[in-house]
Backbone as XML, in Angstrom:
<?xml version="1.0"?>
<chain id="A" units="angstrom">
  <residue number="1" name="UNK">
    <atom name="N" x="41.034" y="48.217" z="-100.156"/>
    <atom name="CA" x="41.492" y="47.629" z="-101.392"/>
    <atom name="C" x="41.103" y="48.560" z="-102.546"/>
  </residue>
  <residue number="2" name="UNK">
    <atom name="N" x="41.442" y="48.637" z="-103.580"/>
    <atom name="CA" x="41.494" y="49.495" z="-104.537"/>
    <atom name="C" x="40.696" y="49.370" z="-105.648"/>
  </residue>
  <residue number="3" name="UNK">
    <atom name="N" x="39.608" y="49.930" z="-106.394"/>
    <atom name="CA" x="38.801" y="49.609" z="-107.222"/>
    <atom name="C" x="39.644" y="49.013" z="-108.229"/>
  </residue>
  <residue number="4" name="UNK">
    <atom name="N" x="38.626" y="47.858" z="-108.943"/>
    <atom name="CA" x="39.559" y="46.932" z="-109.572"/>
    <atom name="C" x="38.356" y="46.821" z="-111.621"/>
  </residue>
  <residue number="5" name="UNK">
    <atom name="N" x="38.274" y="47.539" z="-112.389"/>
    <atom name="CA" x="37.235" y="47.250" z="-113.355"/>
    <atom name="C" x="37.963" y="46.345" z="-114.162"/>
  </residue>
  <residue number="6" name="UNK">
    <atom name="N" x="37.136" y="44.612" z="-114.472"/>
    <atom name="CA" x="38.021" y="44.148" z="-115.342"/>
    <atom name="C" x="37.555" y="44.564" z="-116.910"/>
  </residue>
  <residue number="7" name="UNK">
    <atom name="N" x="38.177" y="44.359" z="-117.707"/>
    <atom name="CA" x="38.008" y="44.585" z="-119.372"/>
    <atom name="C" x="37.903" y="43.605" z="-119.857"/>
  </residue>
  <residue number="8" name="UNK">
    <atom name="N" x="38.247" y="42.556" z="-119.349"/>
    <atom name="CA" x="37.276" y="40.610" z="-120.040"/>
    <atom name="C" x="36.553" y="40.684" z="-120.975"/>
  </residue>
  <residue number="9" name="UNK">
    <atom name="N" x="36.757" y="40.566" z="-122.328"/>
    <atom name="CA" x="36.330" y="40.501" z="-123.617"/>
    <atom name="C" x="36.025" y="41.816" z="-124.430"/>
  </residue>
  <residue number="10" name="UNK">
    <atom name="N" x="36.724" y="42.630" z="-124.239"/>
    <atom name="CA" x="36.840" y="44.377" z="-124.919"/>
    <atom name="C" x="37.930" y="44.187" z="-125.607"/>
  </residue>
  <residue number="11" name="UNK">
    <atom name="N" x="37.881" y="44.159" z="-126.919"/>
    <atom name="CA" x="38.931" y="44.462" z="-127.927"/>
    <atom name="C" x="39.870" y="45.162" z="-127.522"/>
  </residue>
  <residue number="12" name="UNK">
    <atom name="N" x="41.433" y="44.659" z="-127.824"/>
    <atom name="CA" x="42.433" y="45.488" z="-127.395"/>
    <atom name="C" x="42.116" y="46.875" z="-127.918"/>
  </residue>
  <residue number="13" name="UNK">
    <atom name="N" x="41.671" y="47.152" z="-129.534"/>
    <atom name="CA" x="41.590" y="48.516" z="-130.008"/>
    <atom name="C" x="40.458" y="49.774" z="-129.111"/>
  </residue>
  <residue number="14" name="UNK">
    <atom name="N" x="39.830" y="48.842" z="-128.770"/>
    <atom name="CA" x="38.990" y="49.370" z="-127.632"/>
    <atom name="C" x="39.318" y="50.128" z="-126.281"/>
  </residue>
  <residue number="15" name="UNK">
    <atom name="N" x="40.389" y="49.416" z="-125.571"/>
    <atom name="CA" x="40.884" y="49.569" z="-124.510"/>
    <atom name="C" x="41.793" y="50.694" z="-124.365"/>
  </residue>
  <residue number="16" name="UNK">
    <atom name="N" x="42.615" y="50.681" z="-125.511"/>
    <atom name="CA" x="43.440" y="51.694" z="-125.868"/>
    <atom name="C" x="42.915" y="52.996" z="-126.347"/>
  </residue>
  <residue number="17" name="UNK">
    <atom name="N" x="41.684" y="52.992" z="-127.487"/>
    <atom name="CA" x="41.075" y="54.251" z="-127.352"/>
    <atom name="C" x="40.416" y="54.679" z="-125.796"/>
  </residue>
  <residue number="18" name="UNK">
    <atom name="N" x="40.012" y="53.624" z="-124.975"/>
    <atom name="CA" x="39.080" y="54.559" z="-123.629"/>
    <atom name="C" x="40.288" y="54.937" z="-122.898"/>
  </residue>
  <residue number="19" name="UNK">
    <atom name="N" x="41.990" y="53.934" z="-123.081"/>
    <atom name="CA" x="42.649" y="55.070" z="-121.982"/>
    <atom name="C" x="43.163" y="56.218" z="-122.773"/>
  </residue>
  <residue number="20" name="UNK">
    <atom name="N" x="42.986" y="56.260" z="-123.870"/>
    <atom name="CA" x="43.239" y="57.469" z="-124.975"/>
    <atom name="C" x="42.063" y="58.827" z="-124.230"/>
  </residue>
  <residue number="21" name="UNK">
    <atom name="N" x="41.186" y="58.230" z="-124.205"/>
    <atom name="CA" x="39.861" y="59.359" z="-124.229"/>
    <atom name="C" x="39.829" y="59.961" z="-122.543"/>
  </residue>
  <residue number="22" name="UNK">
    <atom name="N" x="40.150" y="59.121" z="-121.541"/>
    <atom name="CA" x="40.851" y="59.233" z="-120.051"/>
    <atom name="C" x="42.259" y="59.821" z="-119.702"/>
  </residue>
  <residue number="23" name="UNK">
    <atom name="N" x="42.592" y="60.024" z="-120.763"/>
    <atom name="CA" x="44.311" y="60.523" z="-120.410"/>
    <atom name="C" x="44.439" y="60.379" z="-119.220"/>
  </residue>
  <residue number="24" name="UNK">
    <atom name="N" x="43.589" y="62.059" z="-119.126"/>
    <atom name="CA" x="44.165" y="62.883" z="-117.908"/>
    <atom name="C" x="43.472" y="62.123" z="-116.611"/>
  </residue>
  <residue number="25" name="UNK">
    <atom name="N" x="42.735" y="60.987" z="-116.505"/>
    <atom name="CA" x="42.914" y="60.238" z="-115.013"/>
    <atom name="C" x="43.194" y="58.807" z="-114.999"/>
  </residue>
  <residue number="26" name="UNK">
    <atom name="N" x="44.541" y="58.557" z="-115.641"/>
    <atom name="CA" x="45.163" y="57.545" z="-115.225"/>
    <atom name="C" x="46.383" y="57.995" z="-114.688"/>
  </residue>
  <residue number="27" name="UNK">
    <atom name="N" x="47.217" y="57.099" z="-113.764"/>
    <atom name="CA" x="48.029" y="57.598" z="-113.085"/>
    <atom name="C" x="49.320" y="56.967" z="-113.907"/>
  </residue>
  <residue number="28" name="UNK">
    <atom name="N" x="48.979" y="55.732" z="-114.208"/>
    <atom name="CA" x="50.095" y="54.215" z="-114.403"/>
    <atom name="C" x="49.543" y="53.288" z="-115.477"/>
  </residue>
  <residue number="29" name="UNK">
    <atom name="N" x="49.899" y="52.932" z="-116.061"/>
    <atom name="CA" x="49.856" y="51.446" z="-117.155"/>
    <atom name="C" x="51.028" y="50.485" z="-116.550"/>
  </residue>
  <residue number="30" name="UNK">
    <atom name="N" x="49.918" y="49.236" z="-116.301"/>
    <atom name="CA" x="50.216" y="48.035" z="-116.715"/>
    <atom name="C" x="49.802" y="46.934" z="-117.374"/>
  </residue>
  <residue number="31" name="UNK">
    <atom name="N" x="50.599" y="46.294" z="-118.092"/>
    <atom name="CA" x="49.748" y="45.426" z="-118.829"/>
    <atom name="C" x="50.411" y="43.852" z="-119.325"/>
  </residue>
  <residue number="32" name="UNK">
    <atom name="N" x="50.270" y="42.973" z="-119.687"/>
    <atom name="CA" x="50.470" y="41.606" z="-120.003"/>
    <atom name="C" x="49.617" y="41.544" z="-121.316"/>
  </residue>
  <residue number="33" name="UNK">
    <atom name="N" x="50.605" y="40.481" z="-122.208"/>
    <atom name="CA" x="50.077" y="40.133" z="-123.695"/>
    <atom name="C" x="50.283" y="38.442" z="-123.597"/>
  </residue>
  <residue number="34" name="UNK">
    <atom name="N" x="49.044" y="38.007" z="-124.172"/>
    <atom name="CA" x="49.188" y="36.718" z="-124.318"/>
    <atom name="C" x="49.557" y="36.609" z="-125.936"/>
  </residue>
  <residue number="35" name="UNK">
    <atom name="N" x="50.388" y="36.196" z="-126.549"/>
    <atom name="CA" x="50.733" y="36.094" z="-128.018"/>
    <atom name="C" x="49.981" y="34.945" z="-128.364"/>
  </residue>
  <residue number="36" name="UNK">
    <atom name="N" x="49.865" y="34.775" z="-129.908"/>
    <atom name="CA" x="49.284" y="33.860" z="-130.737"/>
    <atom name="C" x="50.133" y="32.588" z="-130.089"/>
  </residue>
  <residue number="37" name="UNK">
    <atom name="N" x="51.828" y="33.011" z="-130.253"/>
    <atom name="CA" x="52.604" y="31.807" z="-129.929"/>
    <atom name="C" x="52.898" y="31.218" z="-129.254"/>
  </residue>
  <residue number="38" name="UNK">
    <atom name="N" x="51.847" y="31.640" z="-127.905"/>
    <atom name="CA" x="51.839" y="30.943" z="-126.555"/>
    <atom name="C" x="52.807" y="32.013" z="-125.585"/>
  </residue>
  <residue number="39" name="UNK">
    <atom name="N" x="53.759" y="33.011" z="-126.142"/>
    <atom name="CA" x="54.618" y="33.497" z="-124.869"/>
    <atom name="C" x="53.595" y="34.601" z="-124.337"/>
  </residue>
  <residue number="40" name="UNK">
    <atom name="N" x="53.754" y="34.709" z="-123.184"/>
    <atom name="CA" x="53.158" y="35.777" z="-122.437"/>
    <atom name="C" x="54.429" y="37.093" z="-121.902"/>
  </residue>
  <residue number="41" name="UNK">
    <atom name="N" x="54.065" y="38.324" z="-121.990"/>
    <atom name="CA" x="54.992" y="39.573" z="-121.871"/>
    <atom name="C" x="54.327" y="40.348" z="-121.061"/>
  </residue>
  <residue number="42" name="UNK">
    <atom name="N" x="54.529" y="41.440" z="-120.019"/>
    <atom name="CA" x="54.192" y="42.271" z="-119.426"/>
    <atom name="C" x="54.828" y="43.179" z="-118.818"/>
  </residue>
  <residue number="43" name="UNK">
    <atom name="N" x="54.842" y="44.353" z="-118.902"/>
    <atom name="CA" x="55.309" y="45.578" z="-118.836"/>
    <atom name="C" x="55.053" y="46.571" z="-118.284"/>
  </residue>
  <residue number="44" name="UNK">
    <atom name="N" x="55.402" y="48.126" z="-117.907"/>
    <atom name="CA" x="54.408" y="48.979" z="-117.210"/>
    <atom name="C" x="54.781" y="50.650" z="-117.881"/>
  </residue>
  <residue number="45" name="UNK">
    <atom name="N" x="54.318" y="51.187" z="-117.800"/>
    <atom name="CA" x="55.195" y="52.866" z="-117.897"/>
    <atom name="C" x="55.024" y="53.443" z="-117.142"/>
  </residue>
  <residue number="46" name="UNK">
    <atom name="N" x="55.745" y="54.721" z="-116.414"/>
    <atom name="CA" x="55.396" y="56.101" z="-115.700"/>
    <atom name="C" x="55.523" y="55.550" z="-114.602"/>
  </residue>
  <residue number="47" name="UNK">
    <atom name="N" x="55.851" y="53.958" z="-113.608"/>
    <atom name="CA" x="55.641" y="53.677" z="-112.291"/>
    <atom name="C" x="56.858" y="52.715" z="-111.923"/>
  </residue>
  <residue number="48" name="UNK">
    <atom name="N" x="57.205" y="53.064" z="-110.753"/>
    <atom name="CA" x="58.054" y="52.064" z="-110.457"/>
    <atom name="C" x="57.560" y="50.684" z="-110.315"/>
  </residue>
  <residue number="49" name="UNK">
    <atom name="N" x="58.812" y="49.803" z="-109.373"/>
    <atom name="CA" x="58.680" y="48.778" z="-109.371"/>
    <atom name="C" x="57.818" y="48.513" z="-108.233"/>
  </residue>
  <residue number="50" name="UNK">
    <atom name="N" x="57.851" y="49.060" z="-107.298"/>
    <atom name="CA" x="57.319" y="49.044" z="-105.871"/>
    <atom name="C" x="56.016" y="48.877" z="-106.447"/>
  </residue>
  <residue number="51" name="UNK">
    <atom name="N" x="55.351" y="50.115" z="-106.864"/>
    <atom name="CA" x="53.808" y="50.469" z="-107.475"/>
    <atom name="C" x="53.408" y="49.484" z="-108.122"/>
  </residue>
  <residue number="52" name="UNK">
    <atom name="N" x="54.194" y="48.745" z="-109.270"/>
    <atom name="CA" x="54.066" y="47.851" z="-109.872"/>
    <atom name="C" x="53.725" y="46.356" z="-108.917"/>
  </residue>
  <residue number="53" name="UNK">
    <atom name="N" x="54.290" y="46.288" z="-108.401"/>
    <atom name="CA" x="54.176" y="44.832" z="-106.966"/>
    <atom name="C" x="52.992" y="44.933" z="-106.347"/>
  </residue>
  <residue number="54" name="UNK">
    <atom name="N" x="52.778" y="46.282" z="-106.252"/>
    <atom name="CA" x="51.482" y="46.435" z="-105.599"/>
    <atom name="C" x="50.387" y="46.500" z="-105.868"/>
  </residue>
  <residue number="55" name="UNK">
    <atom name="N" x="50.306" y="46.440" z="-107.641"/>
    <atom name="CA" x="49.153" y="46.280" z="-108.514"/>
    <atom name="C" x="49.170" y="44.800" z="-108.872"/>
  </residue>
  <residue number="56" name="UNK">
    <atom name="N" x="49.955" y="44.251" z="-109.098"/>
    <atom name="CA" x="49.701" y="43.182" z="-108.893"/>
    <atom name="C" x="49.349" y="41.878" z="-107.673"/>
  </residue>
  <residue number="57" name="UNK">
    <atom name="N" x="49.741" y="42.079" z="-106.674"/>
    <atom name="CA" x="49.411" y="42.011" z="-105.310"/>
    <atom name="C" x="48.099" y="42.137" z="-105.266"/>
  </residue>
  <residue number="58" name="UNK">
    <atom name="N" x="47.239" y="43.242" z="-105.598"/>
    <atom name="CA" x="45.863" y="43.902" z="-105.394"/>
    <atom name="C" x="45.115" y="42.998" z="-106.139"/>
  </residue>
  <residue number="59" name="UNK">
    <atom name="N" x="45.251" y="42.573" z="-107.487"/>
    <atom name="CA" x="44.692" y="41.775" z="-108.711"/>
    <atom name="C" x="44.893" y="40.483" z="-107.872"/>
  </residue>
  <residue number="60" name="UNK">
    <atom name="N" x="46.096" y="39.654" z="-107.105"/>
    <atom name="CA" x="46.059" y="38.573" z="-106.766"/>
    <atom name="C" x="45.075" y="38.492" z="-105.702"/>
  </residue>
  <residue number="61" name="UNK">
    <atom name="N" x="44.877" y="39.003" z="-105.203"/>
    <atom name="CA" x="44.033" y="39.034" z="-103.898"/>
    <atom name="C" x="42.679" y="38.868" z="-104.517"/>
  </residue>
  <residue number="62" name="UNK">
    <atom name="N" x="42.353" y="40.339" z="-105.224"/>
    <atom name="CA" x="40.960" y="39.869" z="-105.797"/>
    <atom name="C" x="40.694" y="38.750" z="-106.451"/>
  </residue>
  <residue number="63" name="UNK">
    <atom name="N" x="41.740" y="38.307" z="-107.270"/>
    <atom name="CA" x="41.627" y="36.964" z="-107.877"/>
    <atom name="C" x="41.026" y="35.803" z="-106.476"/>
  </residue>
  <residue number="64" name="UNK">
    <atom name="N" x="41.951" y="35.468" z="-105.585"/>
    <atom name="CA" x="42.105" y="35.028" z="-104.535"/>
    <atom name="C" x="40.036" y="34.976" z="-104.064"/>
  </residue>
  <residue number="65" name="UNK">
    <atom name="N" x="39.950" y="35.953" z="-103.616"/>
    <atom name="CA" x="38.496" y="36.228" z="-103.200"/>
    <atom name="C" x="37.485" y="35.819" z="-103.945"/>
  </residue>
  <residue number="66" name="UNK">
    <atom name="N" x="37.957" y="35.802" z="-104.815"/>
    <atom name="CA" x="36.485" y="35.560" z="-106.218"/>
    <atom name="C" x="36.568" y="33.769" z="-106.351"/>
  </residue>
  <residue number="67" name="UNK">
    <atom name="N" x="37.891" y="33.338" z="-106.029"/>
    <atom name="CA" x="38.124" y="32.245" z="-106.584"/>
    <atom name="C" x="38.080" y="30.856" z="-105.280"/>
  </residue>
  <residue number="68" name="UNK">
    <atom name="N" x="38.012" y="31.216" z="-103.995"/>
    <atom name="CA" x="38.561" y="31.018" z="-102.848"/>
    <atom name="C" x="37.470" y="30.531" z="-102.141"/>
  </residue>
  <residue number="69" name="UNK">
    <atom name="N" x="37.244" y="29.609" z="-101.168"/>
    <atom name="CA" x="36.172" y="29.699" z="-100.430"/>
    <atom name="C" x="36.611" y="30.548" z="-99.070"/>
  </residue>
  <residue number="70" name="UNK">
    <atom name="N" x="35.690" y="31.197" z="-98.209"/>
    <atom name="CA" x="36.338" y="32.117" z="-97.150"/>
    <atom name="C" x="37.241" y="31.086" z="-95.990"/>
  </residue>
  <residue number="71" name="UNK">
    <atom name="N" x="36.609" y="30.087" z="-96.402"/>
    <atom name="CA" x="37.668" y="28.997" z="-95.086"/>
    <atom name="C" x="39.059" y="28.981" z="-95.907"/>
  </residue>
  <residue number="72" name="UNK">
    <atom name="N" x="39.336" y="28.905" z="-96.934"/>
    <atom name="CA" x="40.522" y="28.467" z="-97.373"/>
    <atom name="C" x="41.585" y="29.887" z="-97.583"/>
  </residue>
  <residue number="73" name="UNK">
    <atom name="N" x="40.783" y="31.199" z="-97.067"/>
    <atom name="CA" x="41.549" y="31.750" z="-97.232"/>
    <atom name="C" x="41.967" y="32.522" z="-96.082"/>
  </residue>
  <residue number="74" name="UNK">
    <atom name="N" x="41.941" y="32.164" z="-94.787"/>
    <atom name="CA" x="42.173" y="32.211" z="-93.360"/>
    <atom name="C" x="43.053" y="31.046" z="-93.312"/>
  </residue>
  <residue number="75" name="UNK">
    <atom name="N" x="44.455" y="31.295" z="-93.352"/>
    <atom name="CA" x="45.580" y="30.097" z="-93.422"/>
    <atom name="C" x="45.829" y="30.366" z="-92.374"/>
  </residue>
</chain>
């Protein structure tokens, strides 16, 4: 499974300068906005769709694990 660092309470202006200061080792951006007005948006650059499925896939799982007891997640 794929290292996963979350950013849970880091200022967006924050986030954007460290992948500013990382350029050169990111491969892909993706990302989701929760708006003031309740809609949620998410988007990606530089990656397909495939890559894209599969980053999210990776996040569900870990979600899954963290959130899961190990019996409930042997279906």
């Amino acid at each position: 499974m794929a290292d996963i660092v979350t950013l849970h309470g880091v200022a967006p202006a924050e986030i954007f300068q460290s992948g500013l200061e990382n350029v050169g080792e990111i491969e892909a951006v993706a990302t989701s906005i929760l708006w003031k007005d309740g809609r949620i948006t998410a988007g990606w650059s530089n990656m397909d769709e495939a890559l894209l499925a599969r980053m999210i896939l990776v996040l569900d799982e870990r979600q899954r694990r963290a959130t899961l007891a190990n019996a409930d997640l042997d279906l």
